[in-house]
C-alpha positions in Angstrom: -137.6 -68.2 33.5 -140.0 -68.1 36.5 -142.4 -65.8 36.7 -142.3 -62.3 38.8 -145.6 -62.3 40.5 -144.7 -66.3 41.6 -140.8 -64.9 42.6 -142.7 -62.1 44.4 -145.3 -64.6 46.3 -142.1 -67.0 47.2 -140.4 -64.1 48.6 -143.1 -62.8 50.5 -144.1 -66.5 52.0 -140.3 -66.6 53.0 -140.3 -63.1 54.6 -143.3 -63.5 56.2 -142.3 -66.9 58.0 -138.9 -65.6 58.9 -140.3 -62.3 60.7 -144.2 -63.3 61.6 -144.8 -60.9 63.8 -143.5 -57.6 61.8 -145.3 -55.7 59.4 -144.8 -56.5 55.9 -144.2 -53.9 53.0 -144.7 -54.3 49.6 -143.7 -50.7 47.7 -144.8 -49.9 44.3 -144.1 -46.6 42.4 -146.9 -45.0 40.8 -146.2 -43.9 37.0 -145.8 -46.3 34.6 -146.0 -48.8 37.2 -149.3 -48.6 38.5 -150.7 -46.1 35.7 -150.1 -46.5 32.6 -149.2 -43.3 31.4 -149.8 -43.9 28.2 -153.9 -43.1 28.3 -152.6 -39.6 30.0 -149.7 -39.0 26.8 -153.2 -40.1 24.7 -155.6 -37.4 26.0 -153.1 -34.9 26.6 -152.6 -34.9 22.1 -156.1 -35.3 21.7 -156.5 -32.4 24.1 -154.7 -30.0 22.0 -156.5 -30.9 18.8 -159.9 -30.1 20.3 -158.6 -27.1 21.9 -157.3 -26.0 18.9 -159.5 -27.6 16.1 -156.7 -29.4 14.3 -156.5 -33.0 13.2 -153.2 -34.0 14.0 -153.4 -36.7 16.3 -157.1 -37.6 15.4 -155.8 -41.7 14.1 -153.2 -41.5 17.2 -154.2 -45.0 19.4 -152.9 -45.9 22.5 -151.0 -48.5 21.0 -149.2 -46.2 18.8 -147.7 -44.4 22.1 -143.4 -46.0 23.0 -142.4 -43.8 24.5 -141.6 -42.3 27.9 -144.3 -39.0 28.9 -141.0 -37.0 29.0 -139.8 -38.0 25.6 -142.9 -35.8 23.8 -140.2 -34.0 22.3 -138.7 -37.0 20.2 -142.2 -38.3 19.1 -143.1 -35.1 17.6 -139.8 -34.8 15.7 -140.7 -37.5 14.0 -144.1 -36.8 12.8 -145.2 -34.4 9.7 -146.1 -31.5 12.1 -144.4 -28.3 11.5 -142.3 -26.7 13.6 -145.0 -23.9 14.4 -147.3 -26.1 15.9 -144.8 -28.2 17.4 -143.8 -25.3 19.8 -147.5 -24.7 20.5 -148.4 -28.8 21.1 -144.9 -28.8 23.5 -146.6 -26.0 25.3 -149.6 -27.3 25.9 -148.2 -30.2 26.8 -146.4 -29.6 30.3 -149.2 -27.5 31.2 -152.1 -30.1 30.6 -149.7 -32.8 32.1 -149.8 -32.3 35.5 -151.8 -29.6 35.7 -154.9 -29.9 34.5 -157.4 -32.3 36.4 -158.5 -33.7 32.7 -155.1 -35.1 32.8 -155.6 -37.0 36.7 -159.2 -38.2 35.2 -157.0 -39.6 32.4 -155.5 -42.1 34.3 -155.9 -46.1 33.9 -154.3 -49.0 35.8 -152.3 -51.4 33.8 -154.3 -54.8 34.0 -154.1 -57.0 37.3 -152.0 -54.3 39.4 -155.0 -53.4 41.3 -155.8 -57.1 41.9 -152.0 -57.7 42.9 -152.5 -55.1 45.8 -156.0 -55.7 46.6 -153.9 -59.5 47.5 -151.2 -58.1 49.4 -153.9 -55.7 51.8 -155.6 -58.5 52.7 -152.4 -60.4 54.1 -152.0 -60.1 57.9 -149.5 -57.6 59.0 -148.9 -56.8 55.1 -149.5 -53.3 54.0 -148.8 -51.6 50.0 -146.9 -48.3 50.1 -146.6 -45.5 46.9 -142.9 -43.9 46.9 -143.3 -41.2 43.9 -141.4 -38.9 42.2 -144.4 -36.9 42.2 -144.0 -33.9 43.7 -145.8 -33.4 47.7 -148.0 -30.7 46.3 -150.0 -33.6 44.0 -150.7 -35.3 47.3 -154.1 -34.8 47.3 -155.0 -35.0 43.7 -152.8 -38.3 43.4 -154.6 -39.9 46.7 -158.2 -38.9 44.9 -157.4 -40.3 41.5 -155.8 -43.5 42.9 -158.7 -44.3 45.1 -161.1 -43.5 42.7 -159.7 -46.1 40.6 -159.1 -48.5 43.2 -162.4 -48.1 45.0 -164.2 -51.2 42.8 -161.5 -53.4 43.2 -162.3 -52.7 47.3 -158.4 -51.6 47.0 -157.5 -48.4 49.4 -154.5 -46.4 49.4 -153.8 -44.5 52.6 -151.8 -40.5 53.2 -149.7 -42.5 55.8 -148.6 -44.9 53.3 -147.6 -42.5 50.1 -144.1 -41.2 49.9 -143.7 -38.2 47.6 -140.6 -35.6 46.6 -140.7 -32.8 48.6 -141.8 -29.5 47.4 -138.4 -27.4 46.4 -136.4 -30.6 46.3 -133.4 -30.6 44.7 -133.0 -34.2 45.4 -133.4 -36.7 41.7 -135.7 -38.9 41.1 -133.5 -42.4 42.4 -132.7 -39.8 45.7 -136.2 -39.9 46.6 -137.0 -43.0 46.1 -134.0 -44.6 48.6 -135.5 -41.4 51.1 -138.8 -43.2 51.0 -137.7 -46.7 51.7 -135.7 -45.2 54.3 -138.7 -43.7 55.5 -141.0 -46.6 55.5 -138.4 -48.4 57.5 -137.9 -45.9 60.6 -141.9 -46.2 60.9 -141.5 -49.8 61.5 -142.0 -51.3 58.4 -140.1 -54.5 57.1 -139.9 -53.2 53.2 -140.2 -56.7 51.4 -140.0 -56.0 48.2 -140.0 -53.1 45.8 -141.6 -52.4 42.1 -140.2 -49.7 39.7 -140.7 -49.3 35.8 -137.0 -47.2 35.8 -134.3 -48.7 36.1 -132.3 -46.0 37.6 -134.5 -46.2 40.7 -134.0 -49.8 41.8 -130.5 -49.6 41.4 -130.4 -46.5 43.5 -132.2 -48.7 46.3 -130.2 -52.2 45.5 -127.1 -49.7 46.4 -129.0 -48.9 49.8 -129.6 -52.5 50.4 -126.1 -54.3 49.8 -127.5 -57.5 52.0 -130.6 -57.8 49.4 -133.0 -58.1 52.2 -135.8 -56.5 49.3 -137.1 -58.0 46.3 -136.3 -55.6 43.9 -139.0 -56.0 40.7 -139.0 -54.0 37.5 -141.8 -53.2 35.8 -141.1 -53.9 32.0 -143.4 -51.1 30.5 -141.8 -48.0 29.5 -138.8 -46.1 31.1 -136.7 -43.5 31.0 -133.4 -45.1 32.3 -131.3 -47.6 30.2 -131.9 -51.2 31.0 -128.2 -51.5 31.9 -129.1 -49.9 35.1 -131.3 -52.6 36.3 -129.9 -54.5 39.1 -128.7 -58.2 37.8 -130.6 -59.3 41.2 -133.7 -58.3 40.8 -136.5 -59.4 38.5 -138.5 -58.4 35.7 -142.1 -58.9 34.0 -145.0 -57.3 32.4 -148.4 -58.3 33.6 -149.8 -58.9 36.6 -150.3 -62.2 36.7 -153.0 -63.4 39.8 -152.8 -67.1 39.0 -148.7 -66.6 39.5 -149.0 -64.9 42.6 -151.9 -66.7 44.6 -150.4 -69.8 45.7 -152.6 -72.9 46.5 -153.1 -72.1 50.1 -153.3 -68.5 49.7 -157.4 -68.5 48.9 -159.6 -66.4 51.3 -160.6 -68.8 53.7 -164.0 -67.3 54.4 -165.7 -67.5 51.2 -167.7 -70.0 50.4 -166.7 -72.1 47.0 -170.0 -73.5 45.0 -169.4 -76.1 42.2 -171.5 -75.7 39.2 -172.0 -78.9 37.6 -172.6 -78.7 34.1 -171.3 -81.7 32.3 -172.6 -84.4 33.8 -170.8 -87.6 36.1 -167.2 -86.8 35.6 -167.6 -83.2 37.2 -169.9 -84.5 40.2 -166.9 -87.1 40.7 -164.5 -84.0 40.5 -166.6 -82.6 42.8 -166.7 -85.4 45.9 -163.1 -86.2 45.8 -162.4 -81.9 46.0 -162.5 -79.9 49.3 -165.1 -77.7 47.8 -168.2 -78.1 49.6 -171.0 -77.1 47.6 -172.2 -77.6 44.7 -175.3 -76.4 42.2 -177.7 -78.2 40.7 -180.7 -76.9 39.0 -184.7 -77.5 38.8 -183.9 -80.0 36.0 -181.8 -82.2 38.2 -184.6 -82.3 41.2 -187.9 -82.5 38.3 -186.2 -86.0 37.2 -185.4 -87.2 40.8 -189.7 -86.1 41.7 -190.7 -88.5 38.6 -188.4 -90.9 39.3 -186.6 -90.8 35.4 -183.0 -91.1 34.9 -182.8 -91.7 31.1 -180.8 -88.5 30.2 -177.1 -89.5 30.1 -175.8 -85.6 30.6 -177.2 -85.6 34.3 -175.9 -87.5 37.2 -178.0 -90.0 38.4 -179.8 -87.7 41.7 -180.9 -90.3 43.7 -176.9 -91.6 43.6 -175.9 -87.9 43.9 -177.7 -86.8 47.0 -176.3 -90.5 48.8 -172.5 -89.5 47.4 -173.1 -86.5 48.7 -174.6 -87.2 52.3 -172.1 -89.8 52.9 -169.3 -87.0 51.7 -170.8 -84.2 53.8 -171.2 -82.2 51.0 -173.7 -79.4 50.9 -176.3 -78.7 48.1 -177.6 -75.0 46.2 -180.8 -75.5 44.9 -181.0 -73.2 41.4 -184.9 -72.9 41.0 -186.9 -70.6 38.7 -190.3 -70.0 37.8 -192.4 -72.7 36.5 -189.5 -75.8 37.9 -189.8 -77.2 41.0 -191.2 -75.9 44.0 -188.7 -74.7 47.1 -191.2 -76.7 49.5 -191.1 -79.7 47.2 -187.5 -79.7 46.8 -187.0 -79.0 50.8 -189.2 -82.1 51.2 -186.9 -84.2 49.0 -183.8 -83.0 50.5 -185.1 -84.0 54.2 -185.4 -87.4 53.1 -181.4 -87.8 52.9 -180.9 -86.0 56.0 -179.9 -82.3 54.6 -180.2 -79.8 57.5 -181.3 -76.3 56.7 -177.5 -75.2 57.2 -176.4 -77.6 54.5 -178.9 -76.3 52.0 -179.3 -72.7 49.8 -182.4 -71.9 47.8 -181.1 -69.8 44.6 -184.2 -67.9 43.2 -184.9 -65.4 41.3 -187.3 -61.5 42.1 -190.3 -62.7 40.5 -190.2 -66.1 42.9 -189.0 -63.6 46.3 -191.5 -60.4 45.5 -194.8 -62.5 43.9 -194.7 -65.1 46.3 -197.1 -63.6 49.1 -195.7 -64.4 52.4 -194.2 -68.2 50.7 -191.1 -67.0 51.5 -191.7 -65.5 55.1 -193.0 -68.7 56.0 -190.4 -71.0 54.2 -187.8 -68.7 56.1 -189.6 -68.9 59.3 -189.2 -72.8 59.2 -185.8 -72.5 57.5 -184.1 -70.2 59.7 -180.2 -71.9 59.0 -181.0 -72.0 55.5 -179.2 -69.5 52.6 -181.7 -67.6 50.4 -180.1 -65.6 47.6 -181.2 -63.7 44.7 -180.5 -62.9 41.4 -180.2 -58.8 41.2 -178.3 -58.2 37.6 -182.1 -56.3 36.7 -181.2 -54.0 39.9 -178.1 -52.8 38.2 -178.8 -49.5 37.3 -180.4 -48.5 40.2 -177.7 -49.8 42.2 -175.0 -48.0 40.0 -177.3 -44.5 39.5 -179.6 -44.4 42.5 -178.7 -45.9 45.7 -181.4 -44.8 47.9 -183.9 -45.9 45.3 -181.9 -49.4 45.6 -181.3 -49.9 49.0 -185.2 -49.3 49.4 -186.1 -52.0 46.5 -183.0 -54.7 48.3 -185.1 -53.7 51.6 -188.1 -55.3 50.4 -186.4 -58.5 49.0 -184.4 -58.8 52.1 -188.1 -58.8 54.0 -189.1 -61.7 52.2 -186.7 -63.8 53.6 -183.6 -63.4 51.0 -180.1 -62.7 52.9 -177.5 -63.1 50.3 -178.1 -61.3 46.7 -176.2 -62.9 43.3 -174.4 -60.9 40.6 -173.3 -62.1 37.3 -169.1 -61.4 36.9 -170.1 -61.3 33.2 -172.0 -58.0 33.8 -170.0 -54.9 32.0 -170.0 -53.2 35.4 -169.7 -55.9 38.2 -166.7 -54.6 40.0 -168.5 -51.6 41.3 -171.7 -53.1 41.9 -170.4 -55.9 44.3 -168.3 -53.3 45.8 -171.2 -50.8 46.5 -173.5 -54.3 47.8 -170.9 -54.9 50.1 -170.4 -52.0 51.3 -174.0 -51.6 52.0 -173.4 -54.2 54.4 -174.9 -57.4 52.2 -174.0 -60.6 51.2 -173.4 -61.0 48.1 -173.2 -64.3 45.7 -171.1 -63.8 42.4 -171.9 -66.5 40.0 -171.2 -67.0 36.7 -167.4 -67.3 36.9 -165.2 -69.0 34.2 -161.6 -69.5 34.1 -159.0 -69.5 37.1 -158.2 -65.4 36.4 -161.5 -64.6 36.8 -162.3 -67.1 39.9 -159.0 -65.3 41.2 -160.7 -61.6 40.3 -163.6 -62.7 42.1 -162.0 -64.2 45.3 -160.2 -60.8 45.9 -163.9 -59.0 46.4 -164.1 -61.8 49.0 -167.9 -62.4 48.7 -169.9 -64.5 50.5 -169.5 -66.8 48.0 -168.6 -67.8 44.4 -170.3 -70.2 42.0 -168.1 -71.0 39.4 -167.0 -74.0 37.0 -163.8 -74.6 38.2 -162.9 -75.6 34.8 -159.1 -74.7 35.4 -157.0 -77.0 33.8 -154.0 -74.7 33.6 -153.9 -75.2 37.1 -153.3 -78.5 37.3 -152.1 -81.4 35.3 -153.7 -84.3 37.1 -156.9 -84.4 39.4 -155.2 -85.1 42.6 -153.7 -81.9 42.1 -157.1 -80.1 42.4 -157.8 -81.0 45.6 -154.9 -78.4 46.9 -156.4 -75.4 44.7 -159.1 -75.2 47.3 -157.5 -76.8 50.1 
């Protein structure tokens, strides 16, 4: 069975060759597609028992919860609770629900939907619509709670672009839904495809659309609506799967891709017949080329290395720290191949950039093509807790010279603190990457570039294939 997210890319591609010059929507609901309403069922129970200092949902787990938000009812028949406090949790219930704010802070995405439209938004001419059966008073708390969530995945969801149920509507739920594509399309939209978790709701728009100009996509999670009702056209999945949907030419072509080469000749050979043009090495490599020893069979030979890579035009990131080789002594080395300053970054870390004197100035003065970056994981939580404190700290490393700064993707919190980098107006370097989801993950911040280990054999079953991942 092939996969949704790839069914959704082919259809896209298709769409977008046949009508290149109109804009493209994709059209996602919101509950239970893109929240998982589960977390708000969760904190909405546990709610009640602090409120009212009982214990009755105190083991309940978010993987406990089947059930559809409107289906409270049945849940609690089923449990031990008495009848008494039943009435009372029912109560509290569908005020909290929608009511409370606590409820809108208890919202979470289900895993890669954020990535899936943070794809689509970058597309030319593609834009990501909401059609909810919310009602139009939520606008502003939905818009808040969506972009709250969205903002670290540098995903933004616009008023113009949310469809909700009017206020006073007597209209149902599937009504609403066919209003909004409607509504989409007289602003001059070309509605592509559309994703629903009920299946009431995409056949009320497959009955709209008897030509099946829209990909209709249903969000296996959990529904209202019988399954029966799902249109025998349309498709169905349950994650969010990046490394279906990004096809081989689909990578953002202004990021720069750095190969990290780790184990030893068979990844540099990887790495000269690829189309990625950089690649790491670190102060080990560049010590054994300066004494001239090549005894150690897990490192390329450098002196064969830097021709390969000369004759290849291939471009080279130093990774130096304190106590290895010098960036003068390195620079010096590198000359002697023929390496230009704009085929050459100098990875270092603060205590090299803010204890070097003026080193740096200097070495950037002679250097001006050439890439400084910087590790700044230790920045973190100022970054995250105090930007002006930050900004003020990155000032001074920027005035020694550095112009791109490097985050770890295995830090807890590196979503936000690339986003916030970039939004400051840096580059930014995310390194550290393993496995093609995460290379993916990262690609969609679109950074200045990624250092990763391209160690993605689930992408490709033969090395010729490789050569079109990055193509």
């Amino acid at each position: 069975m092939i996969n949704w997210m790839t069914k959704l890319a082919s259809h896209y591609n298709r769409t977008r060759d046949r009508y290149p010059n109109d804009r493209i929507m994709i059209v996602f609901d919101i509950d239970g597609t893109i929240l998982d309403m589960r977390y708000v069922i969760l904190y909405a129970l546990k709610a009640f028992d602090e409120s009212h200092n009982t214990r009755h949902f105190i083991d309940l787990k978010v993987s406990d919860i089947d059930f559809h938000e409107e289906n409270i009812r049945s849940f609690l028949d089923h449990s031990d609770i008495s009848n008494g406090d039943q009435r009372e949790i029912l109560e509290h219930y569908r005020d909290f629900f929608w009511s409370s704010a606590g409820a809108f802070e208890a919202h979470r995405p289900f895993r890669g939907v954020l990535e899936v439209i943070r794809w689509f938004q970058m597309q030319p001419r593609t834009y990501v619509a909401l059609n909810t059966g919310r009602p139009e008073s939520f606008r502003l708390q939905t818009l808040n709670t969506l972009n709250r969530l969205a903002d670290e995945y540098r995903v933004n969801f616009d008023d113009d672009l949310l469809y909700m149920k009017p206020d006073g509507s007597e209209l149902t739920i599937p009504e609403v839904k066919v209003n909004g594509i409607r509504h989409f399309e007289r602003k001059g939209y070309r509605v592509c495809a559309v994703v629903d978790n009920e299946p009431e709701n995409l056949y009320a728009v497959s009955q709209a659309d008897p030509e099946q100009k829209m990909l209709l996509l249903h969000a296996d999670t959990i529904f209202k609506s019988k399954r029966a009702n799902v249109p025998g056209h349309a498709v169905n999945g349950k994650r969010y799967d990046l490394t279906a949907l990004i096809l081989n030419n689909a990578l953002p072509q202004h990021t720069q891709f750095v190969w990290y080469c780790t184990d030893g000749i068979r990844s540099f050979d990887q790495f000269i017949r690829s189309n990625v043009h950089w690649i790491q090495f670190d102060s080990r490599f560049f010590a054994s080329y300066m004494q001239q020893t090549f005894n150690d069979a897990g490192l390329p030979n450098p002196v064969l290395c830097l021709g390969l890579m000369k004759k290849h035009g291939k471009k080279i990131k130093l990774f130096l720290r304190e106590g290895g080789v010098m960036p003068t002594e390195a620079l010096r080395a590198l000359s002697k191949y023929g390496f230009d300053a704009s085929s050459i970054c100098l990875d270092v870390g603060i205590p090299t950039v803010m204890d070097s004197d003026e080193s740096m100035k200097i070495l950037r003065g002679e250097y001006p093509q050439m890439i400084i970056q910087c590790w700044v994981d230790h920045l973190a939580p100022l970054i995250l807790n105090d930007p002006v404190c930050a900004k003020e700290t990155l000032a001074v490393i920027r005035s020694r010279g550095v112009d791109r700064f490097s985050v770890n993707w295995m830090q807890p919190k590196k979503r936000q603190i690339i986003a916030r980098l970039l939004r400051w107006g840096s580059e930014v370097d995310i390194r550290d990457v393993y496995g093609l989801e995460s290379f993916l993950q990262a690609a969609l911040m679109a950074p200045s570039s990624i250092t990763s280990h391209f160690n993605f054999p689930e992408y490709y079953h033969e090395e010729s294939q490789y050569d079109r991942l990055i193509a």
